[in-house]
N, C-alpha and C positions, 0 to 999 in steps of 0.2 A: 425482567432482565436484571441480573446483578450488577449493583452501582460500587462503584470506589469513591470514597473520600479522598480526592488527590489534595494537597498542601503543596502550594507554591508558598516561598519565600521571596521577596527581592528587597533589594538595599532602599529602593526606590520606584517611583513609579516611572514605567519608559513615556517616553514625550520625544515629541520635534522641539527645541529649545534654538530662540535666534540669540546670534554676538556679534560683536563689532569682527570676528572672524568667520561671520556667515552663519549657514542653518546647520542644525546637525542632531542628527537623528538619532537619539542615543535607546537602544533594546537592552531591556535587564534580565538577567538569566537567573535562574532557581534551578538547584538540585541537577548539577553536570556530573557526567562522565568524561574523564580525562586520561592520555599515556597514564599521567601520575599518579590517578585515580579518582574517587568520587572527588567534587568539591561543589560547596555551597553557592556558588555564585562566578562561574568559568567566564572569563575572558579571552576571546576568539577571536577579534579581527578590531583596526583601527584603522580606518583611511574613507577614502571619498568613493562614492559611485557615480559610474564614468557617465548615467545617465540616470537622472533621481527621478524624472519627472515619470518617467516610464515603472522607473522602480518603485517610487512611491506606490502607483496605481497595481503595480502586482503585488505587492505584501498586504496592500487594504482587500485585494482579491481573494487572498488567503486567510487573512479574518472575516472576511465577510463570509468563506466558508463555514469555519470555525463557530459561526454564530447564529447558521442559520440551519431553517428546520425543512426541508423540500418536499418532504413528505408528511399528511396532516397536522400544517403548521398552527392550526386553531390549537392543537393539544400545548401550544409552550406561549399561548396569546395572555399577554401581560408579563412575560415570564423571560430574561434577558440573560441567556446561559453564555458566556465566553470559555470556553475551554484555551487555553493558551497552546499558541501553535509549537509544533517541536520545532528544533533549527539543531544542524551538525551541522559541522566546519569537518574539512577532511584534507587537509592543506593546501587546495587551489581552486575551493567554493568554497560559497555557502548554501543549503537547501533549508527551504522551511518551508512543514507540512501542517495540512490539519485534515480533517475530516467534519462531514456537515454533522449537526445532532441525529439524524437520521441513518446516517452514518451511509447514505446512499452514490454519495460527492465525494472524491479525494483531490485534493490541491496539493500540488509543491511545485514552488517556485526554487529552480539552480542559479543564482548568483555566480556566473562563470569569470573564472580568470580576467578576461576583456571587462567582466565590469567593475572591478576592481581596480581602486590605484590607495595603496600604503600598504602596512607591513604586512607580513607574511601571514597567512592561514594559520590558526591553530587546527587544533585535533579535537574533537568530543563532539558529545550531543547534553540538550539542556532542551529546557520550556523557555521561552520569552514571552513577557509582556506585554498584554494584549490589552488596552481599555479603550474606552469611549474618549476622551480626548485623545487620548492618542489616533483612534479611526478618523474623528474629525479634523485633526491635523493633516493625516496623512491624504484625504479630499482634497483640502486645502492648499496641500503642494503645487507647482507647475513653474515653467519658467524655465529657464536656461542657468538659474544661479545654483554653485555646486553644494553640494548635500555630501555633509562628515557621516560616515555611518558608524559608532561601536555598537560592537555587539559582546556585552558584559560590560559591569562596571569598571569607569575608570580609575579609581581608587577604591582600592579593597578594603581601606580602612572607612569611607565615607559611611556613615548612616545617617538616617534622615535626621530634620532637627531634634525631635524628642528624644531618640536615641532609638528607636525601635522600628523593626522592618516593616515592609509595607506586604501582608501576607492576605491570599485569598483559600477558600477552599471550598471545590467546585465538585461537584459528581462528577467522577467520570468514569464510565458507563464500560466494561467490559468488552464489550464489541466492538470498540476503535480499536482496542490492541488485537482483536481480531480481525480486523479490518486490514491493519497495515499486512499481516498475515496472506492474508486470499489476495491483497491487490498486487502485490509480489508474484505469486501465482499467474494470476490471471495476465500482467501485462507481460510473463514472459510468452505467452502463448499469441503476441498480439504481432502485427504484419502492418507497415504504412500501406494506408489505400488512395491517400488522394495527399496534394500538397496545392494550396493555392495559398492566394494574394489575400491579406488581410484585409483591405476591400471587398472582396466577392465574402468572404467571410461575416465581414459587418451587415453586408446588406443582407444573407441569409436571416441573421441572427433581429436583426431589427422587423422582419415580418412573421415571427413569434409575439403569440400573445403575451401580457404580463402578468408575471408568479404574482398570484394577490393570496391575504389568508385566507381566502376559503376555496383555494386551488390546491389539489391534491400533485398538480403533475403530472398527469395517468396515462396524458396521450402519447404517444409514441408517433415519431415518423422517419422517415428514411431518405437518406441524400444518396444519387447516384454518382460518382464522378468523371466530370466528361472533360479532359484537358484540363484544363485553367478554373474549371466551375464547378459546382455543386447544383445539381441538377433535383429541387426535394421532390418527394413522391410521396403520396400516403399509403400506401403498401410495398410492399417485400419485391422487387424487380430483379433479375441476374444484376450481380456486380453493385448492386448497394451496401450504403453501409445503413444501418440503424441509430438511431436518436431517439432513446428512450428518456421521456421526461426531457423535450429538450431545453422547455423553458427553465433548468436547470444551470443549461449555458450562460445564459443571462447575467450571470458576472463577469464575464470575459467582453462584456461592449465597451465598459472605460478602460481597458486595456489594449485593445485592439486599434486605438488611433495611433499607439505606439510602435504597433508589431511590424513587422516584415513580409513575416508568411506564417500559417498555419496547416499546421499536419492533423490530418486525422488518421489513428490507429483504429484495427478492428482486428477478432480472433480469427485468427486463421484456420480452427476448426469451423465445422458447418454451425449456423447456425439453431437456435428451435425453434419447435415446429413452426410458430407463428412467426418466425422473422427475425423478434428482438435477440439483441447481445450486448453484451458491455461495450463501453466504444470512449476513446482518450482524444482530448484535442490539446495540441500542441501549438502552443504560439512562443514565438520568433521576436524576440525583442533584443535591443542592444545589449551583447554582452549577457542575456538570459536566457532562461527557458520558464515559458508559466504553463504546468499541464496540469488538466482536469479530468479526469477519468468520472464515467460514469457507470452505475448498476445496470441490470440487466432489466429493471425495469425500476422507476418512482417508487414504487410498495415495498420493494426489499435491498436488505443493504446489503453490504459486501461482505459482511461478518458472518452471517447463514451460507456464503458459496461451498462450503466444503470440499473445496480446490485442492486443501494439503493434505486430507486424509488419506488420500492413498499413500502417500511416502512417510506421514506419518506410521502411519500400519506395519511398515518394514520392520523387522525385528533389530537392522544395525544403527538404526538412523540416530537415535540417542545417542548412542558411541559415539558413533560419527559425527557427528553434532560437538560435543566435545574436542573431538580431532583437529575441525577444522577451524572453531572458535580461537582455538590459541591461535592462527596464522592468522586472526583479522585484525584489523589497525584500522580503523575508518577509510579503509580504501576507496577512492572517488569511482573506480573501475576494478571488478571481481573478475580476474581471469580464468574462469574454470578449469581449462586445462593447466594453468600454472599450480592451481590450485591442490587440483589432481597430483602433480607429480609430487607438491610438497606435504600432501597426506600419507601418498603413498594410497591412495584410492580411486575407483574408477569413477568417470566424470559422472553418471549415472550418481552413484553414493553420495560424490557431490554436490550433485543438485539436489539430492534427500535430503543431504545435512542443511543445505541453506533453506529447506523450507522448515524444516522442523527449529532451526534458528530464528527461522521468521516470523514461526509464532510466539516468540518470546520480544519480537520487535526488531532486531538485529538487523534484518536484513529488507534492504529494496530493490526496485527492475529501474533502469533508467531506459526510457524507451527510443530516445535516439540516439545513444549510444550502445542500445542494444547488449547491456551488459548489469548485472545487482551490482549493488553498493553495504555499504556498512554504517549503521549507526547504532547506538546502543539502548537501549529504555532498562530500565531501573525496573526488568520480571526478568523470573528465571526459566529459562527452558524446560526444566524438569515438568512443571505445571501446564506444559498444552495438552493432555489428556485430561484435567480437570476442565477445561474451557472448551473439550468437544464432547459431549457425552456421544453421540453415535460410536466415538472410538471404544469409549469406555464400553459401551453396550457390547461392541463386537468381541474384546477382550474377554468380557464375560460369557459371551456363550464358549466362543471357544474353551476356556477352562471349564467350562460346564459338560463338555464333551457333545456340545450340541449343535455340531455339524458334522453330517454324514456324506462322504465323496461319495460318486456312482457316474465315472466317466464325464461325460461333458454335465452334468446334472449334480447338484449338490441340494441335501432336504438339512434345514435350517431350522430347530429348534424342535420344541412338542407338544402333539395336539395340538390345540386347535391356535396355537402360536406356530405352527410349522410353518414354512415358505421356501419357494422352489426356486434355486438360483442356478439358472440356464448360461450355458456359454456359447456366442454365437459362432460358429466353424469357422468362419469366415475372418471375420475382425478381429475376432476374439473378445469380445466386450463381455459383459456381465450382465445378465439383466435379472430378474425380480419380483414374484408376485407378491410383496405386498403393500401398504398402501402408500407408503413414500414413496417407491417407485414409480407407482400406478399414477402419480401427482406431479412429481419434476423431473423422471425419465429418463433420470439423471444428470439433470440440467445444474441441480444443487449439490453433486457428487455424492458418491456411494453412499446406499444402504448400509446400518450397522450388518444386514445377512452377506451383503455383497464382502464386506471388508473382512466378514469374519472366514466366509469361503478363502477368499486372498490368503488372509495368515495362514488356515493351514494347509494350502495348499504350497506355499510359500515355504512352509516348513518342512514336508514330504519332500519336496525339491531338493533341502537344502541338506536333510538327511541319506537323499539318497547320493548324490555328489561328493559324500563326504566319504563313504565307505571306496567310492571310482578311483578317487583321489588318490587312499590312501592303496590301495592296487597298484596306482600307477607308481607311485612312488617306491613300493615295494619291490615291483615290475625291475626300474631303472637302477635299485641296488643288486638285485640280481645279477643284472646287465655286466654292471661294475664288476662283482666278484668276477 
């Protein structure tokens, strides 16, 4: 898998720091996007949180994603990777994300309005500052005494004593930025199935074994919900939901003495064959929100779902893409249809464009508010076809002229690379002889044969509408004369 060399810079290292003005929690930012544009070290918020003790324990939940490996954790045994979690401010939160090495876990924790007390929200996205004192500080927290939060330097002029910044640089692995990509995807498709008491949650979670390193995760099981409770099962029953790898969860128990309630999401499409699906839990804390979405199973991460491919595939979605970039602002709530009127594009094109934005990082689902959001990452759009080759392959046969229609039946390449792409009368689905299909059934989204069917079938479509069009229009000058 292709690694990045990411470079953070920061002024300092972030630390819990006590004063005769109490504790305060100061996070240092590297390499922001801002209204004003890039800047080195962005300053985003200054004031207190209205409940630290809860808060501490969800941002250590978030590095502790960030740091950990859930799937054959032996491979990184001796081996202490911190990826720094992202954080956007978008003027009445803060969110900060990360993803596990595995890249099978996503965490973001929203710092909402209510938890919030001093100035005003700025705007942008940035890396903060993740280290080992700093995680054991943030353990360390509890009590009722109020907790300053910045997030950016307080003075822009400060550097450390020697004069020089405090810089790390870390692999980071390709697949997280396609990560945030597919989990966008994926949680718009997701549906609440259950809501209980942070208690009925705990006591679930406590009769899970514990992630040791030489636990892969593997096992999967399924909670039913019945009222007020979670009902586990070890197989697939009507009206369950799936927990795959659920000792996965297992960061959410020192959180959880905090919460209120917890929601669990699950996709509202059927599941596969054997049961498993992704599945998000949300916990309810003062003034936040901590959610943890997990893979469809421990072994694979989110970055293989090939969720966007299809709208990738569309021939306007780039355009489009562009289109709608100019209208974002780090908005906390994406209103599609507002959206829509102010591209001048149908909500359909819109939601193209925000996934093809979202594999360049741009864009996320917020799942109780049921709406994407905006944050920025430091890649270009233009490069999500390098980062999915299935597209790239499809693109190629196509110009290769090697796909041939024949009604519901399309033959895909040649010799003894040929493959038969079937459409079923019914649903209309796609399906595929060959062996990708034959393997995840399209659990992990289209075949490059499937996608390349699409285009040109996509494009026969789009030509023959054009000639209707311009009839009609010819039609109604007639009319006129």
């Amino acid at each position: 898998m292709t690694q990045l060399m990411q470079a953070y810079s920061y002024l300092r290292p972030s630390a819990v720091r006590d004063s005769t003005a109490g504790r305060a929690l100061a996070l240092e930012t590297s390499g922001g996007a801002t209204p004003a544009g890039e800047a080195a070290n962005p300053h985003f918020f200054s004031g207190f949180l209205t409940a630290p003790a809860a808060a501490a324990a969800a941002l250590l939940a978030v590095a502790d994603v960030a740091a950990a490996r859930y799937y054959q954790p032996n491979q990184w045994a001796g081996i202490r990777a911190l990826l720094d979690p992202v954080a956007t401010a978008d003027g009445d939160r803060l969110r900060f994300e990360s993803f596990s090495g595995c890249c099978g876990v996503y965490a973001r924790l929203d710092v909402l309005a209510p938890g919030l007390d001093g100035d005003d929200v700025g705007h942008g996205t940035t890396n903060v500052d993740v280290n080992l004192p700093l995680r054991r500080a943030l353990a360390g927290l509890g009590g009722l005494d109020p907790l300053h939060l910045t997030l950016g330097p307080e003075e822009l002029t400060v550097r450390t004593f020697d004069g020089e910044f405090v810089e790390k640089r870390v692999p980071l692995p390709e697949r997280w930025l396609r990560g945030f990509a597919e989990t966008q995807v994926l949680a718009a498709g997701f549906a609440l199935r259950a809501e209980v008491p942070a208690a009925e949650a705990a006591a679930m979670l406590r009769a899970l074994p514990p992630l040791t390193r030489r636990s892969d995760a593997r096992t999967t099981r399924w909670v039913v919900p019945a009222g007020h409770t979670l009902r586990p099962t070890s197989r697939p029953a009507p009206g369950a939901v799936c927990l795959p790898g659920p000792e996965r969860l297992l960061t959410l128990r020192t959180v959880l003495r905090h919460a209120t309630t917890v929601r669990v999401y699950a996709p509202t499409a059927p599941a596969a064959a054997d049961g498993t699906a992704a599945v998000a839990w949300e916990v309810g804390l003062p003034g936040m929100r901590l959610t943890l979405m997990l893979s469809q199973s421990a072994s694979r991460g989110f970055s293989g779902e090939g969720g966007v491919l299809h709208d990738l595939a569309t021939g306007a979605a780039a355009a489009d893409a562009e289109r709608v970039g100019e209208l974002l602002a780090w908005q906390p709530r994406i209103d599609v249809a507002e959206l829509s009127g102010q591209a001048g594009l149908s909500a359909d094109r819109v939601r193209a464009a925000l996934t093809m934005l979202g594999t360049s990082g741009q864009i996320g689902y917020d799942l109780a508010e049921e709406a994407y959001f905006h944050r920025h990452l430091p890649y270009h759009v233009g490069a999500a076809e390098t980062r999915n080759p299935r597209l790239r392959g499809a693109r190629a046969l196509v110009a290769n002229g090697s796909v041939r229609l024949d009604g519901t039946l399309a033959r895909v390449g040649t010799g003894d690379d040929a493959h038969v792409v079937r459409t079923d009368e019914t649903s209309g689905q796609l399906s595929c002889t060959c062996f990708w299909w034959a393997k995840y059934r399209g659990g992990r989204g289209p075949c490059r044969h499937v996608l390349a069917v699409g285009m040109v079938r996509g494009t026969a479509a789009a030509a023959e509408a054009t000639p209707n069009a311009a009839r009609s229009n010819t039609a109604r000058s007639e009319t006129a004369r």
